[in-house]
C-alpha positions in Angstrom: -2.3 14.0 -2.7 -2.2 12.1 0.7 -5.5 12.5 1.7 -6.6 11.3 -1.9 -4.7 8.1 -0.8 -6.0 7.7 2.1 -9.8 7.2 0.1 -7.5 5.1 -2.0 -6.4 2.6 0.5 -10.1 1.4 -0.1 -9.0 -0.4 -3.2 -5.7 -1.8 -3.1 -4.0 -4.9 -1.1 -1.6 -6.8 -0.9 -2.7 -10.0 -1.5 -1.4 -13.2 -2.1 0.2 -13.5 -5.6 -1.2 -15.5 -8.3 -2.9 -15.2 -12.0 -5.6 -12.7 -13.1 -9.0 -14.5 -12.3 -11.3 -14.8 -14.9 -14.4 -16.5 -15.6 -18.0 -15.0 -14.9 -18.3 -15.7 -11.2 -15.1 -14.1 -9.2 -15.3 -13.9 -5.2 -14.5 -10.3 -3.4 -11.0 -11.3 -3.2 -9.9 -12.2 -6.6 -11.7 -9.5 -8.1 -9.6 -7.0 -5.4 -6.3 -9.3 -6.2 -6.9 -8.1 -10.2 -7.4 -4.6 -9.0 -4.1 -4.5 -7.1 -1.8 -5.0 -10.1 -4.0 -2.1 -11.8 -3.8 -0.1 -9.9 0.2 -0.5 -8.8 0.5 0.0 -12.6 -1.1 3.4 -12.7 0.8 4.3 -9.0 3.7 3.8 -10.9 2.8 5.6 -14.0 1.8 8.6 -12.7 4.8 10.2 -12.2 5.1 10.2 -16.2 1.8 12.5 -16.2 1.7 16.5 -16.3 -2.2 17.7 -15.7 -4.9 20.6 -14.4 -6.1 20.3 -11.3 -9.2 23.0 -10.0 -9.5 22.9 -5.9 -12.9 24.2 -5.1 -13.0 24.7 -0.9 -14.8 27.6 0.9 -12.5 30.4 -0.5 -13.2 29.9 -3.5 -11.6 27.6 -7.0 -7.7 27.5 -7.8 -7.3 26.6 -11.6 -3.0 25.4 -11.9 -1.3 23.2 -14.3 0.6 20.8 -12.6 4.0 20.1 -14.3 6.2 16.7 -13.3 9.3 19.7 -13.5 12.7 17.5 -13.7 11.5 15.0 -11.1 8.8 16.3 -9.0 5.5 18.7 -9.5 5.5 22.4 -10.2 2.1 24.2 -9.6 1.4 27.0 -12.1 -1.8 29.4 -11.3 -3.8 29.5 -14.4 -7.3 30.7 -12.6 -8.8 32.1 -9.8 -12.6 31.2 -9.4 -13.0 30.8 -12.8 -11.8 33.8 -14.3 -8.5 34.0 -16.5 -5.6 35.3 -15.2 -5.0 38.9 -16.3 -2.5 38.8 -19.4 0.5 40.7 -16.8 -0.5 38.1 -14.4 -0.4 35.1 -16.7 3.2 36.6 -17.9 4.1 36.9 -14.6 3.1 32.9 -13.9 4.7 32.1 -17.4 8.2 33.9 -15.5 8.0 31.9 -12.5 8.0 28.9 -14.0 10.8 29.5 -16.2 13.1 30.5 -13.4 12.0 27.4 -11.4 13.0 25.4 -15.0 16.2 27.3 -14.8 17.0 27.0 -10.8 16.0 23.2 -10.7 18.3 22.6 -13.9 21.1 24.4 -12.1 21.2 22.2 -9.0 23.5 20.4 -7.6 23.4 16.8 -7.9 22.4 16.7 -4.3 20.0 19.5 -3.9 18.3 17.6 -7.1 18.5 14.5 -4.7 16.8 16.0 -1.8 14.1 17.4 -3.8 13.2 14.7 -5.4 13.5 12.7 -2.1 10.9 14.9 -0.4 8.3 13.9 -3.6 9.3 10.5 -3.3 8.4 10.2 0.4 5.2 11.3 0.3 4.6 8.9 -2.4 6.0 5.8 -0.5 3.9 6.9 2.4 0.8 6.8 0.4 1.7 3.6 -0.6 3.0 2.1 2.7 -1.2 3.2 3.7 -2.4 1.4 0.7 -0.8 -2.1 1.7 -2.2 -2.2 5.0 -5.7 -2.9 3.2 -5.7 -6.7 3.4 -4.8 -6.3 7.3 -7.5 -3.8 8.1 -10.5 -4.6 5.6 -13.1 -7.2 5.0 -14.2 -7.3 1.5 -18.2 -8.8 0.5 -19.1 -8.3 -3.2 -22.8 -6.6 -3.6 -23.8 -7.4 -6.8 -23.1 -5.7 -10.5 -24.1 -2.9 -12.3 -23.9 0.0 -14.9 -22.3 3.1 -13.5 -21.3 6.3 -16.0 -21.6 3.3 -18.7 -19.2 1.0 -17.7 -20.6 -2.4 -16.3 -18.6 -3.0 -12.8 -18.5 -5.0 -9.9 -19.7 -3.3 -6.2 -18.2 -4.1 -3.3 -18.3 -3.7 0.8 -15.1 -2.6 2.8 -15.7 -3.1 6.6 -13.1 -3.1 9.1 -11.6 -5.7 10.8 -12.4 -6.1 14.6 -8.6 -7.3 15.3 -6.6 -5.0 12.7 -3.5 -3.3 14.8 -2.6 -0.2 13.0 1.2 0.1 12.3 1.8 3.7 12.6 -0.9 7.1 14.0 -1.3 7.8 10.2 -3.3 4.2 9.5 -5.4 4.4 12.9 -7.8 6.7 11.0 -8.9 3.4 8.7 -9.8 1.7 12.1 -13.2 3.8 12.0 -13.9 3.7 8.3 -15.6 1.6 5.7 -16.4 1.9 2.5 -17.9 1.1 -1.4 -15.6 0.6 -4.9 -17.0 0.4 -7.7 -14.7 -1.7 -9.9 -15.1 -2.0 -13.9 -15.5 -6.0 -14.6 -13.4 -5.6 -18.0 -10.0 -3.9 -16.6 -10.9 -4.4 -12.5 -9.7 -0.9 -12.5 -12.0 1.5 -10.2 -14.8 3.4 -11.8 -15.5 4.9 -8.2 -14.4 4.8 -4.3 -16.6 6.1 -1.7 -14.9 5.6 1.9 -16.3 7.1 5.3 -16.0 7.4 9.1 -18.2 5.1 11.0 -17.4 5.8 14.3 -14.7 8.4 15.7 -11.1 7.6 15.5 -8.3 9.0 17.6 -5.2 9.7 16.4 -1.7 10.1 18.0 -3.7 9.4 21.5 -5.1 12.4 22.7 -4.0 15.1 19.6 -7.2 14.7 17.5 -10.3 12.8 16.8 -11.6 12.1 13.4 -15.3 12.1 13.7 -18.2 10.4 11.7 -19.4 12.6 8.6 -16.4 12.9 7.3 -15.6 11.1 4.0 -13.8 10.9 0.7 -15.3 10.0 -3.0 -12.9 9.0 -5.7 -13.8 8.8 -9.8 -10.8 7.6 -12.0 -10.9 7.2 -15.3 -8.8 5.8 -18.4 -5.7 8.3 -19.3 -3.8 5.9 -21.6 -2.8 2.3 -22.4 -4.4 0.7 -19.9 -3.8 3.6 -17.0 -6.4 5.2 -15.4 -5.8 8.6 -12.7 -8.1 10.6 -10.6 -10.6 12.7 -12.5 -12.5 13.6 -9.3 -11.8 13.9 -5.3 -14.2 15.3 -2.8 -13.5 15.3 0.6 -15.6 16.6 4.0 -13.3 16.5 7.2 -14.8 16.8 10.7 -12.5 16.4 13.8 -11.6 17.6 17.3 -8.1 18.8 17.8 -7.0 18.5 21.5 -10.6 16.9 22.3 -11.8 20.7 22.3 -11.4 22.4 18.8 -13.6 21.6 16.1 -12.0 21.6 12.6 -13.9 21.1 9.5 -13.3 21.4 5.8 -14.7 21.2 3.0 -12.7 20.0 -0.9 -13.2 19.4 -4.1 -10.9 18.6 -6.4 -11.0 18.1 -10.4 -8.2 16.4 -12.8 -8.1 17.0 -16.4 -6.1 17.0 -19.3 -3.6 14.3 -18.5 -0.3 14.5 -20.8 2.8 13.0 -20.6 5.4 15.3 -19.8 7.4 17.0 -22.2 10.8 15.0 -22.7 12.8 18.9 -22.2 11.1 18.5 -18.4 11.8 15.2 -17.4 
């Protein structure tokens, strides 16, 4: 999910801390401030949620379950571009997961740690990303508006001229900006459309992301007050070495949000 976070860093900050704001007229800030502790609530809550996910890219669509399995994800295939799995193949999937049920409940206290570690890490690195917002974006609110039925607020993300970039994974936002389209009842997003402006190098001379690419980002409600992905497309175009052109092509949809079975947590 790290490059979903990285379209996400569009929408969260760090902010100063204070009350909701309320009231008809809010500035860019305040409106972003009430967005923060949304969406840390639904970063948070996450991890509580089992879902499918279908990953369409240029071979082909991936249908899996994804299972929080006793403390981090478990993929299980349940199409391949569209079509059912074959009844030995969908017994054969049922199998797997069973003995990865049965291995991850035999671990060791420590090889339970490390897994769950490994999960863990790549979530505090999406978030570390998120709070550099307020050090590397400028936020102007557009105007309002209706968007699939829900009135919201529209906002601007520029970059700042000055922002230093702590580490090579947060130099890509130095080249970016981007829209959020955030609903004016719950300041949670509706939609997040970020892209590169101008081309970014990264790690010095390893590779350069270039303008064209970008990420869109849909949420939507799940379940008291938490709202998760529901859609991700992303177009990549870089340089690795300053002579290889890499491009890709993903998109993603969630569905079916559950909480996870108490047997699996």
């Amino acid at each position: 999910m790290f490059i979903v976070a990285v379209a996400i860093i569009l929408g969260v900050s760090a902010l100063p801390k204070g009350n909701a704001a309320t009231g008809a007229s809010l500035t860019a800030d305040q409106i972003i401030r009430n967005s923060v502790a949304a969406n840390e609530r639904d970063w948070r809550a996450a991890p509580e949620y089992s879902y499918t996910e279908t990953t369409r890219d240029s071979h082909g669509s991936k249908t899996t379950r994804v299972t929080m399995l006793l403390g981090s994800p478990y993929e299980q295939l349940l199409r391949r571009n569209g079509k059912a799995l074959s009844p030995e193949d969908q017994k054969r999937e049922k199998e797997k997961f069973d003995a990865a049920f049965s291995e991850r409940k035999s671990e060791s206290r420590q090889e339970t740690a490390d897994r769950i570690a490994k999960y863990e890490k790549d979530r505090r690195r999406d978030h570390l990303m998120m709070e550099q917002l307020t050090n590397a974006f400028r936020f102007r609110l557009t105007g309002e508006k209706k968007l699939y039925g829900r009135s919201v607020y529209t906002l601007r993300a520029t970059p700042r001229a000055d922002y230093r970039p702590p580490n090579m994974e947060a130099e890509v936002l130095t080249g970016m900006k981007g829209d959020l389209w955030i609903d004016k009842q719950t300041f949670q997003w509706v939609k997040v459309l970020a892209q590169v402006v101008s081309p970014v190098s990264i790690g010095g001379f390893l590779a350069t992301v270039q303008p064209g690419t970008y990420f869109e980002l849909e949420k939507a409600p799940v379940a008291g007050g938490i709202w998760l992905p529901k859609h991700f497309r992303v177009q990549s175009q870089s340089k690795v070495l300053s002579l290889f052109r890499h491009d890709t092509q993903e998109d993603d949809t969630y569905l079916d949000y559950q909480k996870t079975p108490a047997e699996y947590l």
